[in-house]
N, C-alpha and C positions, 0 to 999 in steps of 0.2 A: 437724692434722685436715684441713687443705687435701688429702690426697690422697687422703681418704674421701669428701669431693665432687666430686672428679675422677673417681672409681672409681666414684659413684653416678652422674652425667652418663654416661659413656660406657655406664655398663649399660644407661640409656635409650635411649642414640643406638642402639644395637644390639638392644635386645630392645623392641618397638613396646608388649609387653604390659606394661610399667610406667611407667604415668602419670604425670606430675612430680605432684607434690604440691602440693595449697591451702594447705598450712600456711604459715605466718608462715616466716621465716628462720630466728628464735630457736628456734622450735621444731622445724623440721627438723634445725638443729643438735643438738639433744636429743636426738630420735631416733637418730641418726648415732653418736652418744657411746654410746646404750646397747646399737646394733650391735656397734660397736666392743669395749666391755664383753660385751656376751655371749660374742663370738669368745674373749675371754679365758679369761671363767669355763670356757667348752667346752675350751679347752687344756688348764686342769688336768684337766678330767675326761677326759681322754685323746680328745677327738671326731676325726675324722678334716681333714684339711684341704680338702675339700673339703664335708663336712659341718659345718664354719666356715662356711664362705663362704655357703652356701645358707642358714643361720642368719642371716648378714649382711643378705641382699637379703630375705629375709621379715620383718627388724623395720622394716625403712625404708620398707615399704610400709604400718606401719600407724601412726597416731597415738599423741600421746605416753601420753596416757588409756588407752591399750587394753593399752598394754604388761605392767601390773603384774597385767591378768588374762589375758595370754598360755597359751595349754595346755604351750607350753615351759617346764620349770622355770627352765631359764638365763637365758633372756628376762625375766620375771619377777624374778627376782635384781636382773638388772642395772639392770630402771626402778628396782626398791626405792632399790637402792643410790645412785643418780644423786638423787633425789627425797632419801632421808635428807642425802646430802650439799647440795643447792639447800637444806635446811632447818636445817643446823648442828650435825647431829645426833652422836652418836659413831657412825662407823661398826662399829666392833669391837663394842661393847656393842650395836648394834640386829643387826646380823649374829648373835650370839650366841644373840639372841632371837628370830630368823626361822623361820618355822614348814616348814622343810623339812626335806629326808633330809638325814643328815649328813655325805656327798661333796658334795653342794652346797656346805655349809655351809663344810666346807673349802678350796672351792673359792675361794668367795668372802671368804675369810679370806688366801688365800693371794694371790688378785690383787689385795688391798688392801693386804697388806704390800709384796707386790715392784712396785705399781707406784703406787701411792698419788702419789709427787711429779707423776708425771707423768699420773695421770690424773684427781687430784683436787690440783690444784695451789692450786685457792681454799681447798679444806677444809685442804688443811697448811699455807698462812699463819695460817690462823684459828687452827688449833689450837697453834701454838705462843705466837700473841699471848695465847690465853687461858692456856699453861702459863707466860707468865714474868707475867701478872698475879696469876696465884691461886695459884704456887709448889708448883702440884700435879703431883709430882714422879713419883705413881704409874703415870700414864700412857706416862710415859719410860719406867719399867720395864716396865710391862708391852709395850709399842714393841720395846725392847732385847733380853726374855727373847722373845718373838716372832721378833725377827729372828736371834737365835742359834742357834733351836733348828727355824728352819724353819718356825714357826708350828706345833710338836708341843706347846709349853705355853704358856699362854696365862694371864693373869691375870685373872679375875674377879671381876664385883660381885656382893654376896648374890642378887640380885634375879634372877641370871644364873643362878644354881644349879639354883633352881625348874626351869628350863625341861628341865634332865635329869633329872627324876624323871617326866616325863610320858612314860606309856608302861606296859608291864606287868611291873609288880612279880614278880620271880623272888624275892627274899632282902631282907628286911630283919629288923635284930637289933640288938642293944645292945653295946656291949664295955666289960665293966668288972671282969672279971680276965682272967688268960692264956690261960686254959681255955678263953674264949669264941672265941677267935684258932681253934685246930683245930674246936669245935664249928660255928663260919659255915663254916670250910674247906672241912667233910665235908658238909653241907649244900648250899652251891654245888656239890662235885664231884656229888653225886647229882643236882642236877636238869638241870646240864648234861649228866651222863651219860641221862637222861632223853630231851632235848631234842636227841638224836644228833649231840651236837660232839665233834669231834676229841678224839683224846687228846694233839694237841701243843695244841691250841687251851686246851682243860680245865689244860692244865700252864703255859701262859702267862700264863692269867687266874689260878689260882691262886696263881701267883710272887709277881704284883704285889699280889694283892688280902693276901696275907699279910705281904708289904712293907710295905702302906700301913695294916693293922691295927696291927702292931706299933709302929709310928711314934706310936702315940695313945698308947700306953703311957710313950715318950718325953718328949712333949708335953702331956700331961693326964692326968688320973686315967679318964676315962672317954669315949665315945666313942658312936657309932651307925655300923651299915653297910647300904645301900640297894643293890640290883642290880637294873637295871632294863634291860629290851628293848624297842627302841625302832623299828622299821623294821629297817635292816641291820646296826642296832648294838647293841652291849652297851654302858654304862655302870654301875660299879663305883663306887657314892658315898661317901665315909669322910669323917666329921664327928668332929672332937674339940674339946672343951673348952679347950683350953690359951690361952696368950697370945697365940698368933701367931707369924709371922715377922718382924721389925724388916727394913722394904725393903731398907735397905741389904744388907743380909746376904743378900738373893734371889737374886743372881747366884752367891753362891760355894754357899748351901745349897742350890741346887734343879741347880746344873751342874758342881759340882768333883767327881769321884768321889773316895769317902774323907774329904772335907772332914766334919768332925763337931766339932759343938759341941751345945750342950742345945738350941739354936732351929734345926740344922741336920736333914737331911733323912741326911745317909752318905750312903751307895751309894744310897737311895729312891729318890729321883728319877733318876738315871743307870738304875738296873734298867727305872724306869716307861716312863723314854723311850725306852730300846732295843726294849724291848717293844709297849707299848700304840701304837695307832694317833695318839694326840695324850692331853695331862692337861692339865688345867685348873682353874686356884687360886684360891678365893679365902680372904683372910688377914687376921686383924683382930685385937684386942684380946680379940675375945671366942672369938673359938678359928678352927681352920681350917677348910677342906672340901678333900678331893684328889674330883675327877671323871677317872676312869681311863676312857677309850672305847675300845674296838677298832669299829674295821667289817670285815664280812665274819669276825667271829671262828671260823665255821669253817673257814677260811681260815689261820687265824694261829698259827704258830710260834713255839716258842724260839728266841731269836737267837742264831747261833752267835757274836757279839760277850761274850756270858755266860762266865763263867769256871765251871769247876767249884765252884771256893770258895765263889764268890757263891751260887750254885743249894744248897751245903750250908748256907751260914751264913742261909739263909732259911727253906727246908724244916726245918732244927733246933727250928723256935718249937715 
């Protein structure tokens, strides 16, 4: 962090119009850290490197209090983040729950997986002190299926769910015969054909969302499905009744393709993640939820990674 106050020092020495700061030390350094975070979050979201830098020198000019109501969304992001982390918080679980567009969201999901040791180096002592006291194992996984898959699946707590239903309800329905699987089909395809989305987009979302219907058939007697628009995004909610998934078994049932047993996913999850923008799990005793998200879904395509097989053995339902 030494060379962000070197880099702030000399922007002073050379530009008269930025005043050192009142603030305390500790909290210059605060600000600094959530410069530095911002520049991040802006990389994922493709910002220019120049429009980094100029994001840089506008957070250091302002106190730490002012940052988390910044009109930059990134800015904002990154007091949150810095602020949940000083308070012990889960970062994943409250990023989950952040009330922004969902390239943010990812963004900030992604500079917390890929850079977590090193830019929250207190929060990862802590957090593993607290996994070998309380033997809570699910965070490894959800940590592991994150880091495998690029941060495109993500495990979730019920309470995480909620937060993708908020938005405006296109399709919800029940599923508790087969019959109902083509009746949500031809319903989605109509109102997205409504709603002037692509025909590869419409064939994308339909692959998966009949994927993830059939799987409740699998896994439970019955089921519920929510489609919800959200700002840039679509979200595909599939709720079933069944047991769950045993953790163990998450890595091979949500990322082996082919891999199938009665608690396993097949090809479901490989389809989901070729496809969808990122899916999101949560999984308990009392049944699952898959949150299928595309952003920009008129935008989005079949992946030519898709085999013909797969696209028949799905569309067959």
């Amino acid at each position: 962090m030494r060379w962000l106050l070197t880099l702030f020092n000399s922007k002073q020495n050379a530009d008269r119009a930025l005043q050192p700061s009142d603030q305390p030390h500790a909290q210059l350094l605060c600000v600094v850290n959530a410069a530095y975070l911002a520049m991040k979050i802006g990389a994922e979201l493709s910002y220019s490197k120049r429009k980094r830098n100029q994001l840089f020198f506008q957070v250091i000019r302002h106190e730490q209090d002012q940052l988390k109501k910044h009109e930059e969304p990134v800015v904002a992001a990154a007091a949150h983040m810095l602020e949940w982390c000083e308070k012990g918080e889960d970062l994943p679980e409250k990023i989950s729950q952040y009330k922004e567009k969902e390239r943010v969201i990812r963004a900030m999901q992604a500079v917390y997986f890929n850079h977590k040791e090193k830019l929250f180096p207190e929060r990862a002592c802590i957090k593993k002190h607290v996994k070998r006291n309380q033997q809570d194992i699910w965070y490894v996984y959800r940590d592991v299926l994150a880091a495998a898959t690029q941060n495109k699946l993500m495990l979730i707590e019920v309470d995480e769910v909620e937060c993708f239903k908020e938005g405006a309800v296109l399709i919800e329905g029940r599923i508790g015969e087969r019959s109902d699987i083509s009746k949500i089909r031809n319903q989605t395809r109509q109102r997205l054909e409504a709603r002037q989305f692509s025909k590869s987009a419409i064939m994308s979302i339909l692959l998966v969302l009949s994927e993830a219907m059939t799987n409740v058939f699998k896994h439970a007697s019955h089921g519920k499905v929510m489609i919800v628009e959200k700002d840039e995004s679509l979200h595909l909610i599939v709720e079933d009744s069944g047991t769950g998934f045993p953790l163990e078994q998450l890595p091979k049932a949500t990322l082996y393709s082919g891999y199938s047993t009665q608690d396993s996913m097949g090809q479901g999850f490989t389809v989901m993640l070729k496809i969808a923008s990122f899916v999101h799990l949560h999984t308990s005793e009392k049944g699952s939820t898959i949150v299928i998200s595309f952003d920009q879904p008129e935008r989005t395509g079949v992946s030519t990674n898709l085999n013909t097989e797969t696209v028949a053995q799905v569309w067959s339902v």
